[in-house]
PDB file with SEQRES, HELIX, SHEET and CRYST1 records, atoms N, CA, C and O in Angstrom:
SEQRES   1 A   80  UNK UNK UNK UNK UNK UNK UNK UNK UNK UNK UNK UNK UNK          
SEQRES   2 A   80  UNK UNK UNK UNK UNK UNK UNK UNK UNK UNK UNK UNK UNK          
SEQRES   3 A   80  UNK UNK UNK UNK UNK UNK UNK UNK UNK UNK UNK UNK UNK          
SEQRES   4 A   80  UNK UNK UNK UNK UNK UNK UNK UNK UNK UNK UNK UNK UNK          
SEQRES   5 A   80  UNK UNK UNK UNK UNK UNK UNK UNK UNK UNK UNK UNK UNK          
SEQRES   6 A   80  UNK UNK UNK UNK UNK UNK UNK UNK UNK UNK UNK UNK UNK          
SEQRES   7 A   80  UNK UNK                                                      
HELIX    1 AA1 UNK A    6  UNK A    9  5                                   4    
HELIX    2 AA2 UNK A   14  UNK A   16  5                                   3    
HELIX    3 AA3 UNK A   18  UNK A   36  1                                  19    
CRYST1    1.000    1.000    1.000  90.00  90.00  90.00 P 1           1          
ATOM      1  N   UNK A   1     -11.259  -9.227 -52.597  1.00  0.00           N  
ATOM      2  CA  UNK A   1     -10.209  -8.619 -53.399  1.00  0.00           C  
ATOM      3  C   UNK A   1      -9.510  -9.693 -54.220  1.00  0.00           C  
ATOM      4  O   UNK A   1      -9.174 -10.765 -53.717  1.00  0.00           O  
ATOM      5  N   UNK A   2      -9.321  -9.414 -55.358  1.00  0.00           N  
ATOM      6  CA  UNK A   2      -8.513 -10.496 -56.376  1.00  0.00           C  
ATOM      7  C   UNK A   2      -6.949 -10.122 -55.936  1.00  0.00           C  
ATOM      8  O   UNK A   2      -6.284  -9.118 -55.678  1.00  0.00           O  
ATOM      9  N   UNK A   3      -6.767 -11.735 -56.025  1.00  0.00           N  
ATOM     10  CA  UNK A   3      -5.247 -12.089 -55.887  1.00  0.00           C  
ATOM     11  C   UNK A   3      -4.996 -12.566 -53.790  1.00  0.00           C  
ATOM     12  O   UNK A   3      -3.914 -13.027 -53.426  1.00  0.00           O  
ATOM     13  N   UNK A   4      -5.762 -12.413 -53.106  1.00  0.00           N  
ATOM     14  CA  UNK A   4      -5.898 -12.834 -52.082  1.00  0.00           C  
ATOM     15  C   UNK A   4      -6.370 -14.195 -51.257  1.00  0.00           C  
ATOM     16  O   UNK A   4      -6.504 -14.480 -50.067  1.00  0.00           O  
ATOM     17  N   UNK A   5      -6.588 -15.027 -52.782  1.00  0.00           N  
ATOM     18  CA  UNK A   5      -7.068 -16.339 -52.285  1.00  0.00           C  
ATOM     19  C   UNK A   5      -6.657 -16.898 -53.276  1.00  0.00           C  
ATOM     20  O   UNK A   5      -6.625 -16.395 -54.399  1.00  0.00           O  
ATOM     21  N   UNK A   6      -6.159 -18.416 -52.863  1.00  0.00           N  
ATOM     22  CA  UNK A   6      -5.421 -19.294 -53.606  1.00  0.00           C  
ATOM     23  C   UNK A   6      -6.118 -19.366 -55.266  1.00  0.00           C  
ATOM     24  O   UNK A   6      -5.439 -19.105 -56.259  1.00  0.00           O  
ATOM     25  N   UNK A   7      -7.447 -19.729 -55.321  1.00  0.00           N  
ATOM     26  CA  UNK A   7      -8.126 -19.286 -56.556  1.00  0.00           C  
ATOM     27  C   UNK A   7      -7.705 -18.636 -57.124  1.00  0.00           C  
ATOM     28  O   UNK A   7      -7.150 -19.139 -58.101  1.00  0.00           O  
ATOM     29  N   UNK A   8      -7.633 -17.349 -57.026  1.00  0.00           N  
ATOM     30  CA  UNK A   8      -7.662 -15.810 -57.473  1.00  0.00           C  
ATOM     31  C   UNK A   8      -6.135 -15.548 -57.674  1.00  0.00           C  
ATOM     32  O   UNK A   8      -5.837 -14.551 -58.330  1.00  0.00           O  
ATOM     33  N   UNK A   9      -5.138 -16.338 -57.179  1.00  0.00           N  
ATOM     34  CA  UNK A   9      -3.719 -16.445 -57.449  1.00  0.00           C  
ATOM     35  C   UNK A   9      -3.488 -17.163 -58.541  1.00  0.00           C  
ATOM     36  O   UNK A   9      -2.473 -16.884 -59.180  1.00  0.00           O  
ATOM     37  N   UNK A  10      -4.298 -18.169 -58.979  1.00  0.00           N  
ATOM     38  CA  UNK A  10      -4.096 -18.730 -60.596  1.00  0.00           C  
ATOM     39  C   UNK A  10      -4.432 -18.215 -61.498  1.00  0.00           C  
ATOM     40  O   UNK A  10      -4.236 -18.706 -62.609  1.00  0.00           O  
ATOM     41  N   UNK A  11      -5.189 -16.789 -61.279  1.00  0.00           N  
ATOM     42  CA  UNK A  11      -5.469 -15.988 -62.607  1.00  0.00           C  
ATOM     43  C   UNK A  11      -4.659 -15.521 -62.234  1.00  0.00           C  
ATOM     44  O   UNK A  11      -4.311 -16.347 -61.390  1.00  0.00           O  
ATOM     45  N   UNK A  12      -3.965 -14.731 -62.174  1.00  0.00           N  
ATOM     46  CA  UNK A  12      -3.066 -13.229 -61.276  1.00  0.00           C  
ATOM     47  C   UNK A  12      -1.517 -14.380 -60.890  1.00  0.00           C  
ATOM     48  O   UNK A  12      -1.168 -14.612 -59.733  1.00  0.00           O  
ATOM     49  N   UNK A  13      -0.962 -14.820 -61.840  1.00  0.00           N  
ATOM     50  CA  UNK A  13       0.277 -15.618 -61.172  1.00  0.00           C  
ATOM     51  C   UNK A  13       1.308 -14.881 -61.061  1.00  0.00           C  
ATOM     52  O   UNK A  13       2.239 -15.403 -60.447  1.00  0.00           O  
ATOM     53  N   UNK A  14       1.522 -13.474 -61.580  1.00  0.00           N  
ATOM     54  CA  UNK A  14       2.728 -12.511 -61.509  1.00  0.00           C  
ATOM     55  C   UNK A  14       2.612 -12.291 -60.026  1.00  0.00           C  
ATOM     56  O   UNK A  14       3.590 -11.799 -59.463  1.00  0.00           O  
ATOM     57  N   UNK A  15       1.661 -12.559 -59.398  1.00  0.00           N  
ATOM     58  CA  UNK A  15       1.555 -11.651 -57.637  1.00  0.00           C  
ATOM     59  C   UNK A  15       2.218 -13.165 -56.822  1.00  0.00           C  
ATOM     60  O   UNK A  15       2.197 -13.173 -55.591  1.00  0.00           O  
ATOM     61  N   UNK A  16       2.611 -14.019 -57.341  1.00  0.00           N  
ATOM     62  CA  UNK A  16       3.211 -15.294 -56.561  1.00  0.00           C  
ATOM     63  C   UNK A  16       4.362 -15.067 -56.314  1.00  0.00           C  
ATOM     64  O   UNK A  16       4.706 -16.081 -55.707  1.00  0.00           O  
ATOM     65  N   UNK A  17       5.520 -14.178 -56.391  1.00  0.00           N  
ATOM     66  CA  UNK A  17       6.798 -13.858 -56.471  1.00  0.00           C  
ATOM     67  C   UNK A  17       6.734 -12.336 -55.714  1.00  0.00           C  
ATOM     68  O   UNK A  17       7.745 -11.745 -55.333  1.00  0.00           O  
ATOM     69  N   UNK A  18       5.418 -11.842 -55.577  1.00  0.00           N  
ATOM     70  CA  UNK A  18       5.422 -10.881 -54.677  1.00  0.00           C  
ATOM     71  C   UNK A  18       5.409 -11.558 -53.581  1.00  0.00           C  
ATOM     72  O   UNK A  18       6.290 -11.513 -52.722  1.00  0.00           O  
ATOM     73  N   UNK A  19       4.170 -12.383 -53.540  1.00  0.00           N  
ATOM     74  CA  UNK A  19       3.697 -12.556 -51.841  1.00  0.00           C  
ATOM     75  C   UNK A  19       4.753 -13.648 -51.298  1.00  0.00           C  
ATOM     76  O   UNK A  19       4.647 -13.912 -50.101  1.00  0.00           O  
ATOM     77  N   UNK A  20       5.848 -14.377 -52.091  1.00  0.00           N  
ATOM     78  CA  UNK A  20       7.456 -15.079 -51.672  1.00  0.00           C  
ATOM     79  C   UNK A  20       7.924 -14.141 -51.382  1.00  0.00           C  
ATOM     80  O   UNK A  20       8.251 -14.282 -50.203  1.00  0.00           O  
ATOM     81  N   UNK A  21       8.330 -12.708 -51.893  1.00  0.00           N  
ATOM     82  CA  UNK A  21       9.429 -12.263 -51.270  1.00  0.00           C  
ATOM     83  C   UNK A  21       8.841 -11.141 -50.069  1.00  0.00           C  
ATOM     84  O   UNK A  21       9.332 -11.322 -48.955  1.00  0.00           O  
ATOM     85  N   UNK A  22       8.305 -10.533 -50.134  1.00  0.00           N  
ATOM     86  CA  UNK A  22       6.880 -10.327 -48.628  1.00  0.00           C  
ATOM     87  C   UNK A  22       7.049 -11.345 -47.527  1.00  0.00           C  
ATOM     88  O   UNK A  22       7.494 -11.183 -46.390  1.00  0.00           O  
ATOM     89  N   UNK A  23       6.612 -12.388 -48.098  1.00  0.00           N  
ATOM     90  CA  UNK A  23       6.857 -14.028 -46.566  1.00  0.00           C  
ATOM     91  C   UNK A  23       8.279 -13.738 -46.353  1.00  0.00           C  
ATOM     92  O   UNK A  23       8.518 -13.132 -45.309  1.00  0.00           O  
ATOM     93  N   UNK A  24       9.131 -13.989 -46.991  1.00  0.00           N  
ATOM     94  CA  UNK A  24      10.931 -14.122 -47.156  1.00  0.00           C  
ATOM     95  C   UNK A  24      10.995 -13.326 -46.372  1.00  0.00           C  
ATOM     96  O   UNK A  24      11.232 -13.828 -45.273  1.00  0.00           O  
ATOM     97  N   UNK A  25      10.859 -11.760 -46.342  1.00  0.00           N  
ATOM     98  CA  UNK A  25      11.475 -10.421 -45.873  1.00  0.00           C  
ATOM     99  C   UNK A  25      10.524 -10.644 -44.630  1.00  0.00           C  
ATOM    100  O   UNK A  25      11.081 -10.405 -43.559  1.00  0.00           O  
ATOM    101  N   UNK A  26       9.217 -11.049 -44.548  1.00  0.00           N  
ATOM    102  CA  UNK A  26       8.416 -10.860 -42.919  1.00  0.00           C  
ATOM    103  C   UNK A  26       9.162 -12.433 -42.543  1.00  0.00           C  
ATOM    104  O   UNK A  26       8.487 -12.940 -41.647  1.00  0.00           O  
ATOM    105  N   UNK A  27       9.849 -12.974 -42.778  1.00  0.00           N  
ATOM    106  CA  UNK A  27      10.569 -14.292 -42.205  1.00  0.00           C  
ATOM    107  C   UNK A  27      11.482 -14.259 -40.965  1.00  0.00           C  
ATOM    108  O   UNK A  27      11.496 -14.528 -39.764  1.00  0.00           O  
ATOM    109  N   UNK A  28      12.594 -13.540 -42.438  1.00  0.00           N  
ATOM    110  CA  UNK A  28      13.919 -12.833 -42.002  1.00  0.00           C  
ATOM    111  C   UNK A  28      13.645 -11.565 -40.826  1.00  0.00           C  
ATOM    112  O   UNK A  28      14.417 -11.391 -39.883  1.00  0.00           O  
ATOM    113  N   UNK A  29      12.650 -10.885 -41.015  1.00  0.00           N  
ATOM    114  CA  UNK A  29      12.282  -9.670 -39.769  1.00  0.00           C  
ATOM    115  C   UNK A  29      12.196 -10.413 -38.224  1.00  0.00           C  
ATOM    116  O   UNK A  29      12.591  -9.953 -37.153  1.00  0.00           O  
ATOM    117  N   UNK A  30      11.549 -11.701 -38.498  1.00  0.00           N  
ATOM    118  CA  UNK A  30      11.056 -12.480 -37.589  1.00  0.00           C  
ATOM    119  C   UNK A  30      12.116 -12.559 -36.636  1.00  0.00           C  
ATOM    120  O   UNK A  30      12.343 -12.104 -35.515  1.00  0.00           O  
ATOM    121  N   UNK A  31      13.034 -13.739 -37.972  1.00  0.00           N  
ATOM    122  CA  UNK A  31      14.677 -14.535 -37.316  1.00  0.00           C  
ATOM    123  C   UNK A  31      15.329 -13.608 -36.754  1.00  0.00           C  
ATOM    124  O   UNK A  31      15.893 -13.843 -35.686  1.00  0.00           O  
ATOM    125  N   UNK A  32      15.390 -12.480 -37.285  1.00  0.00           N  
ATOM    126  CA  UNK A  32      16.895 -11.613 -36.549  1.00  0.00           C  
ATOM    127  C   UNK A  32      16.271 -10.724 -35.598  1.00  0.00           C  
ATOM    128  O   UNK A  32      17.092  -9.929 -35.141  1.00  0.00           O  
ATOM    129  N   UNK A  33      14.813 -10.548 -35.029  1.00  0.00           N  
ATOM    130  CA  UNK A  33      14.692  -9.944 -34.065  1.00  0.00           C  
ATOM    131  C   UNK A  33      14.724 -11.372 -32.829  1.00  0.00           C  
ATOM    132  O   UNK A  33      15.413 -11.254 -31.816  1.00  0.00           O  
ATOM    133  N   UNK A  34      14.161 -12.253 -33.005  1.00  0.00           N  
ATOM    134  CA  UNK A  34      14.176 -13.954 -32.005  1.00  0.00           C  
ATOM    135  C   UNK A  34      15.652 -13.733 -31.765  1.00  0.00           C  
ATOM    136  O   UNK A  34      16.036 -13.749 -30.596  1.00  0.00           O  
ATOM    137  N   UNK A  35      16.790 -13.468 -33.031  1.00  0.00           N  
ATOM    138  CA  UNK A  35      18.035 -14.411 -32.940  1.00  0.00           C  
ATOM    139  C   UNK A  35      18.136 -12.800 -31.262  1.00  0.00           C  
ATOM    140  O   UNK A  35      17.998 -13.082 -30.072  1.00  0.00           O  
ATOM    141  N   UNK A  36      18.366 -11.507 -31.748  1.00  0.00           N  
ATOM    142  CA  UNK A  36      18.939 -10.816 -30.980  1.00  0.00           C  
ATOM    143  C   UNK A  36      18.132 -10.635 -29.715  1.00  0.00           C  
ATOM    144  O   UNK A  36      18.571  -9.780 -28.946  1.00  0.00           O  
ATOM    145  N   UNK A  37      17.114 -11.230 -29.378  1.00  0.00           N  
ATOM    146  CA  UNK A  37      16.642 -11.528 -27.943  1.00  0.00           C  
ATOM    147  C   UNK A  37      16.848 -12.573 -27.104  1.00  0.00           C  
ATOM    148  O   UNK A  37      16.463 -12.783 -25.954  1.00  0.00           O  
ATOM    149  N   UNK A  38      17.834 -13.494 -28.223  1.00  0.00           N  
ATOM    150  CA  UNK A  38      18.019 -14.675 -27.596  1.00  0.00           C  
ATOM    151  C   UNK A  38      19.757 -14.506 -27.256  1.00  0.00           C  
ATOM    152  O   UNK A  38      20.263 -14.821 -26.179  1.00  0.00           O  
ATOM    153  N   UNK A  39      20.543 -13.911 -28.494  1.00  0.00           N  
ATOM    154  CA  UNK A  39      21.713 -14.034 -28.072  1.00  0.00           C  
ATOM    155  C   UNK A  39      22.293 -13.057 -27.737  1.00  0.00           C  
ATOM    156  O   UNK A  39      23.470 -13.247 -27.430  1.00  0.00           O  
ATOM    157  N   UNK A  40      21.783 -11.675 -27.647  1.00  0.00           N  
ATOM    158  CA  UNK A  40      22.401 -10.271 -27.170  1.00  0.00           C  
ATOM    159  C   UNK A  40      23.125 -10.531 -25.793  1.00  0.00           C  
ATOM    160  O   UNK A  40      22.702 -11.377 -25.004  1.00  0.00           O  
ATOM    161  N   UNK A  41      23.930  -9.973 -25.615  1.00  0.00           N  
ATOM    162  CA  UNK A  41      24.059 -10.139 -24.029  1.00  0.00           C  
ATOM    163  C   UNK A  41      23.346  -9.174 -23.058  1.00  0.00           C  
ATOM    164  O   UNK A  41      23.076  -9.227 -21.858  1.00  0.00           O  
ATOM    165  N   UNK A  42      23.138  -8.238 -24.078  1.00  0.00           N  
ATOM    166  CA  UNK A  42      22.601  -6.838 -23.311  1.00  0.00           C  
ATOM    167  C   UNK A  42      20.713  -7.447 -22.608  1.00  0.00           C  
ATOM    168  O   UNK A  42      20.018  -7.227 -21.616  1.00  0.00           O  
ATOM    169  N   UNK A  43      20.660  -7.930 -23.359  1.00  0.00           N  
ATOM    170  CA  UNK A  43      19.222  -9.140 -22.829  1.00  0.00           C  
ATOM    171  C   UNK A  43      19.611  -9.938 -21.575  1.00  0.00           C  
ATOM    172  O   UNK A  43      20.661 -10.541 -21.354  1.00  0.00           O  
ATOM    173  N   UNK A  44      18.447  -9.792 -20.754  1.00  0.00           N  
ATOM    174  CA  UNK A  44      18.383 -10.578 -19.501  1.00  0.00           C  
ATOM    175  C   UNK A  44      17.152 -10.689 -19.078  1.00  0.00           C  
ATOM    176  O   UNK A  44      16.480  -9.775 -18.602  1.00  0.00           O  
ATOM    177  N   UNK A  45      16.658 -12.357 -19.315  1.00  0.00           N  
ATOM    178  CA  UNK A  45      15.343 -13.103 -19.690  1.00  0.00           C  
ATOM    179  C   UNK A  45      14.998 -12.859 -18.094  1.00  0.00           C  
ATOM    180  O   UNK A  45      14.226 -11.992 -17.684  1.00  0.00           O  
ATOM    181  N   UNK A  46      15.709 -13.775 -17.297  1.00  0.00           N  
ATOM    182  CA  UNK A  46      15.702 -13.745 -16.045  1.00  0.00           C  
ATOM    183  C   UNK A  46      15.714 -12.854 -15.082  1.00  0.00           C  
ATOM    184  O   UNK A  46      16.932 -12.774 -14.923  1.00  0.00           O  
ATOM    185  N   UNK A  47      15.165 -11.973 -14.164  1.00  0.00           N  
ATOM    186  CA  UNK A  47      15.037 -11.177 -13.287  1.00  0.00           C  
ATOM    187  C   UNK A  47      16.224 -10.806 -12.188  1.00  0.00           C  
ATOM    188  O   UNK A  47      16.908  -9.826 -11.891  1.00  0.00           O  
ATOM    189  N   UNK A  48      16.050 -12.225 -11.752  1.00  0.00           N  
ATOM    190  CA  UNK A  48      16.845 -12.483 -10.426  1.00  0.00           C  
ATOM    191  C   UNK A  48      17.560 -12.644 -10.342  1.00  0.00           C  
ATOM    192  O   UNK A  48      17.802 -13.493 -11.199  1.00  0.00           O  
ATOM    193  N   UNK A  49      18.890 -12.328  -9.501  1.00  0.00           N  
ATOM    194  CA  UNK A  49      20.139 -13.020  -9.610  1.00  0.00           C  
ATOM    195  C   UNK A  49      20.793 -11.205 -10.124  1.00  0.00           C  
ATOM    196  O   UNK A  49      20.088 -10.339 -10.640  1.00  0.00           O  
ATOM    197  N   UNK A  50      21.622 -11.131  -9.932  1.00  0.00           N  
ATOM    198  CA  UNK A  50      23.175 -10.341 -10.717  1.00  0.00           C  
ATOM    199  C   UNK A  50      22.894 -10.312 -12.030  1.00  0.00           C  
ATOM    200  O   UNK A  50      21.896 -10.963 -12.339  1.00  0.00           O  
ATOM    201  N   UNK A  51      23.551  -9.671 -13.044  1.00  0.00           N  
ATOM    202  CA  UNK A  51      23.509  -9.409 -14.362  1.00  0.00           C  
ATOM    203  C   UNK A  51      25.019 -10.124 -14.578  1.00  0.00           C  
ATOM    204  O   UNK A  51      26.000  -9.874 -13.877  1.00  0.00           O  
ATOM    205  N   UNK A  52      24.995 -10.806 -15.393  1.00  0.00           N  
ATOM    206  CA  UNK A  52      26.422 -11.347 -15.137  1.00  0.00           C  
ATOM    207  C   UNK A  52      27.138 -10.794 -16.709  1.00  0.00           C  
ATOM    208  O   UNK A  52      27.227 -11.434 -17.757  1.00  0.00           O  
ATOM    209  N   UNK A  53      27.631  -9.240 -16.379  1.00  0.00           N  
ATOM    210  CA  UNK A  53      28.541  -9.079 -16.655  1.00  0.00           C  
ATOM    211  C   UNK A  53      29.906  -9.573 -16.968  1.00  0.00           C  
ATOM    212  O   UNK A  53      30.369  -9.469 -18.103  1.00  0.00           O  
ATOM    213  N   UNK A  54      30.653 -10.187 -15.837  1.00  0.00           N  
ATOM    214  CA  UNK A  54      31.688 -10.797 -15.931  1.00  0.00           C  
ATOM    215  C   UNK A  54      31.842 -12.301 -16.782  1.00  0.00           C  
ATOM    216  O   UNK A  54      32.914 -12.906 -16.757  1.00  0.00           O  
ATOM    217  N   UNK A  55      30.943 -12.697 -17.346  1.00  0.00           N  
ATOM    218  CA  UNK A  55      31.180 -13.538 -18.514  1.00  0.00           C  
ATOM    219  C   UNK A  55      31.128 -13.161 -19.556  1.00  0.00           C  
ATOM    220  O   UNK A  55      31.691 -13.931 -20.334  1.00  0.00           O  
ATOM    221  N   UNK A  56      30.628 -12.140 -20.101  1.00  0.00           N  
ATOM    222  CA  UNK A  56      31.058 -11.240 -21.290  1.00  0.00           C  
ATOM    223  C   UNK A  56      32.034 -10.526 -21.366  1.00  0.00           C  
ATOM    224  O   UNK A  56      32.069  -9.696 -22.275  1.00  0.00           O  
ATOM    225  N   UNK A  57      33.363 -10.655 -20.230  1.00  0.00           N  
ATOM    226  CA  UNK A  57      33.779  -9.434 -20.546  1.00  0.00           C  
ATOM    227  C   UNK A  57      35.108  -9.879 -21.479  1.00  0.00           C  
ATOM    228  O   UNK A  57      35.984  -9.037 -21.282  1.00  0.00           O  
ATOM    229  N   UNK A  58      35.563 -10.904 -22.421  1.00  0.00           N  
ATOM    230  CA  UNK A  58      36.245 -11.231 -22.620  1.00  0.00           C  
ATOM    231  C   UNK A  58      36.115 -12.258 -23.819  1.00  0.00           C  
ATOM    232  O   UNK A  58      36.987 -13.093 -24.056  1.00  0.00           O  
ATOM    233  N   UNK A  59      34.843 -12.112 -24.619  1.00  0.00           N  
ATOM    234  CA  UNK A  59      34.087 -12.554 -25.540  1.00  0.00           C  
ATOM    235  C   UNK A  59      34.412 -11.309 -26.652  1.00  0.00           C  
ATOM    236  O   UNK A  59      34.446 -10.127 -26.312  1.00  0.00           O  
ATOM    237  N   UNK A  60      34.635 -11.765 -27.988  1.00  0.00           N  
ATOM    238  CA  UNK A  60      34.640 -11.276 -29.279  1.00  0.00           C  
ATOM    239  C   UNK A  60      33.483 -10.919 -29.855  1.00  0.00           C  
ATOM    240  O   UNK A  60      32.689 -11.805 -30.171  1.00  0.00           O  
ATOM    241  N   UNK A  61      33.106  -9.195 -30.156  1.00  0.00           N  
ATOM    242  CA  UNK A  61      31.814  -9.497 -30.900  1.00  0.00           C  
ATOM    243  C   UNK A  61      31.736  -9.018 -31.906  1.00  0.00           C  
ATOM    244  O   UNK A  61      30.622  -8.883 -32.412  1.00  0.00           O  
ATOM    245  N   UNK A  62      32.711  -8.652 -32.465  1.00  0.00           N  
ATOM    246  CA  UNK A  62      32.783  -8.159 -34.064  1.00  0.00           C  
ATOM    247  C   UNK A  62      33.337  -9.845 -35.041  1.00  0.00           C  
ATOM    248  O   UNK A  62      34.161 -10.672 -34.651  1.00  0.00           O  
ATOM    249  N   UNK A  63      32.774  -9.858 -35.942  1.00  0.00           N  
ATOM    250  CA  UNK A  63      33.148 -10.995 -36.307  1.00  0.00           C  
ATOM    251  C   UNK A  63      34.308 -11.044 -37.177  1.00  0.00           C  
ATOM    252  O   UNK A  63      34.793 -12.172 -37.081  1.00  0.00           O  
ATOM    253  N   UNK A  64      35.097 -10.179 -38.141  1.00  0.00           N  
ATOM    254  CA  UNK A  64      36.052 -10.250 -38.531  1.00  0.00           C  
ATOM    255  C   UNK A  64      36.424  -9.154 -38.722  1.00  0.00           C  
ATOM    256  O   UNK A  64      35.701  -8.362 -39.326  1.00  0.00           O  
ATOM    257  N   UNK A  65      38.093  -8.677 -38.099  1.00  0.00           N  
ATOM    258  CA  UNK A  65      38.552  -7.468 -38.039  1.00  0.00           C  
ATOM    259  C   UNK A  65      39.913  -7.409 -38.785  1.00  0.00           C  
ATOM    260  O   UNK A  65      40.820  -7.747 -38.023  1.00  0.00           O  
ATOM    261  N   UNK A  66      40.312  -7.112 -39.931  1.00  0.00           N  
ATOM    262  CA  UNK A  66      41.819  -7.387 -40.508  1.00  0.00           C  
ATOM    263  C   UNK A  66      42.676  -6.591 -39.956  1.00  0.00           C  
ATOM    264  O   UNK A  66      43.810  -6.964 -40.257  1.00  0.00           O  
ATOM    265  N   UNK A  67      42.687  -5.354 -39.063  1.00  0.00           N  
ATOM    266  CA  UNK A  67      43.450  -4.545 -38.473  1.00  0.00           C  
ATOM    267  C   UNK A  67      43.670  -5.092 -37.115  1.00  0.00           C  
ATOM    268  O   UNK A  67      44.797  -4.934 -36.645  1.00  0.00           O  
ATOM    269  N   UNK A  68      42.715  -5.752 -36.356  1.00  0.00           N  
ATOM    270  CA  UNK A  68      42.884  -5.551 -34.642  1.00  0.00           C  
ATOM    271  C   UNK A  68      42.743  -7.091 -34.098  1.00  0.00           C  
ATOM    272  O   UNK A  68      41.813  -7.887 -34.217  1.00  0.00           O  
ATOM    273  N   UNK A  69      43.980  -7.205 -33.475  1.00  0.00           N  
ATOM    274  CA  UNK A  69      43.770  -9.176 -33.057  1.00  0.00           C  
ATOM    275  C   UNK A  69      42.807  -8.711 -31.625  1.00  0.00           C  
ATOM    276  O   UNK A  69      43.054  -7.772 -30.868  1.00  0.00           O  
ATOM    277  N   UNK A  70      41.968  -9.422 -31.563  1.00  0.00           N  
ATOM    278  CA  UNK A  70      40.953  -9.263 -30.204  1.00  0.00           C  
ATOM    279  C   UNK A  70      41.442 -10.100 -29.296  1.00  0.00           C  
ATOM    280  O   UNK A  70      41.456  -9.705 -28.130  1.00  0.00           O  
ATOM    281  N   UNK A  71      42.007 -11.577 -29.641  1.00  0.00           N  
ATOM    282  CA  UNK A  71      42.323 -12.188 -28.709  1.00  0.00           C  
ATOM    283  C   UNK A  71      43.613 -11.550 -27.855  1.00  0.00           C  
ATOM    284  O   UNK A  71      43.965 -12.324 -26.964  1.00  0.00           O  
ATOM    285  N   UNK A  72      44.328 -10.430 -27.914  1.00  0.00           N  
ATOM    286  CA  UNK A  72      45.222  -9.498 -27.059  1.00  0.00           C  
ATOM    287  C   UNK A  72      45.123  -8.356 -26.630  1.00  0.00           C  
ATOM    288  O   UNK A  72      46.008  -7.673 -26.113  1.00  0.00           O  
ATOM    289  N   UNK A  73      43.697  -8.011 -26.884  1.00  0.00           N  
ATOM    290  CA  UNK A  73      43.291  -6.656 -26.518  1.00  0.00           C  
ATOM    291  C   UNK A  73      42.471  -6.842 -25.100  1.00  0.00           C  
ATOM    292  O   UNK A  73      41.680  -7.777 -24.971  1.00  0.00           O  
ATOM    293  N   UNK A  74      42.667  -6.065 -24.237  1.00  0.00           N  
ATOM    294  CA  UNK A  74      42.152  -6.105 -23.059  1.00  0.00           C  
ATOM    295  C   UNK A  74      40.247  -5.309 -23.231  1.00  0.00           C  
ATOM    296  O   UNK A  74      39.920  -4.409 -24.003  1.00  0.00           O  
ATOM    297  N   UNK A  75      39.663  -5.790 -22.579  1.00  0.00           N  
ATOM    298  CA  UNK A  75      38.438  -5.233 -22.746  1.00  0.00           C  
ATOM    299  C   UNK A  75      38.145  -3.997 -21.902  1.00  0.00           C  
ATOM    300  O   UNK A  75      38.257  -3.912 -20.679  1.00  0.00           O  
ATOM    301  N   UNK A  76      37.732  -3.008 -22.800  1.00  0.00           N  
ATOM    302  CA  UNK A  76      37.550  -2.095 -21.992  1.00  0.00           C  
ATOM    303  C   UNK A  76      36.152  -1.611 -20.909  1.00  0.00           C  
ATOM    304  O   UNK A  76      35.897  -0.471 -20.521  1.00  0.00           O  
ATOM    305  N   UNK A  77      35.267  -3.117 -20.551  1.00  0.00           N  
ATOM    306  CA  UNK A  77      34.666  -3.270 -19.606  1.00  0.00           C  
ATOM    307  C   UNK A  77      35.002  -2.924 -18.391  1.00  0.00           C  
ATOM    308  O   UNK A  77      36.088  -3.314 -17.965  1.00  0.00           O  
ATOM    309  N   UNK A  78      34.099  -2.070 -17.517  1.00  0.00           N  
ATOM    310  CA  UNK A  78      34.514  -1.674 -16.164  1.00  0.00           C  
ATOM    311  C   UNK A  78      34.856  -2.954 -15.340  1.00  0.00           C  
ATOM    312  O   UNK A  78      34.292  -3.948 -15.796  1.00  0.00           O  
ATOM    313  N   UNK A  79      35.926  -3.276 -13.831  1.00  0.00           N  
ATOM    314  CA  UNK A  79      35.737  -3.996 -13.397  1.00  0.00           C  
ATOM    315  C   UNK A  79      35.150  -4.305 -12.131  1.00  0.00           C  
ATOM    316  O   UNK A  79      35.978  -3.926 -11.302  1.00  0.00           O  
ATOM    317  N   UNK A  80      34.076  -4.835 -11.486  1.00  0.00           N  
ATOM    318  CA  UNK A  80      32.924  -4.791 -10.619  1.00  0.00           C  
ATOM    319  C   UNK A  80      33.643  -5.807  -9.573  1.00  0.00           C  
ATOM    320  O   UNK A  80      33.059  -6.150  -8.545  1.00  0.00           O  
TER     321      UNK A  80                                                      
END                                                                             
């Protein structure tokens, strides 16, 4: 198929700004599914042990709120 091999991309150079933003967008799909398996809390890599709830319960996870100070709001996490 033309346009599928580096060759065939120097006739066909309009498809070079396709297959960048294709890589870009399958990049970015990549990063933010890695980032939210790595930093979710709702994720737990490890088996064993407790779910440790109680270190999240007092962590901010909206990142900017102009109505609501978080650092005085009590969390409405159950307490175990």
């Amino acid at each position: 198929m033309q346009g599928m091999t580096l060759k065939s991309l120097t006739k066909h150079k309009a498809l070079i700004p396709l297959y960048f933003c294709v890589g870009l967008g399958c990049s970015g799909a990549v990063f933010y599914t890695l980032r939210l398996a790595t930093r979710n809390p709702d994720v737990q890599w490890n088996r064993h042990g407790e779910i440790p709830n109680e270190e999240f319960r007092a962590k901010q996870y909206k990142f900017y709120s102009p109505n609501v100070d978080y650092s005085k709001l009590e969390s409405p996490a159950p307490k175990y």
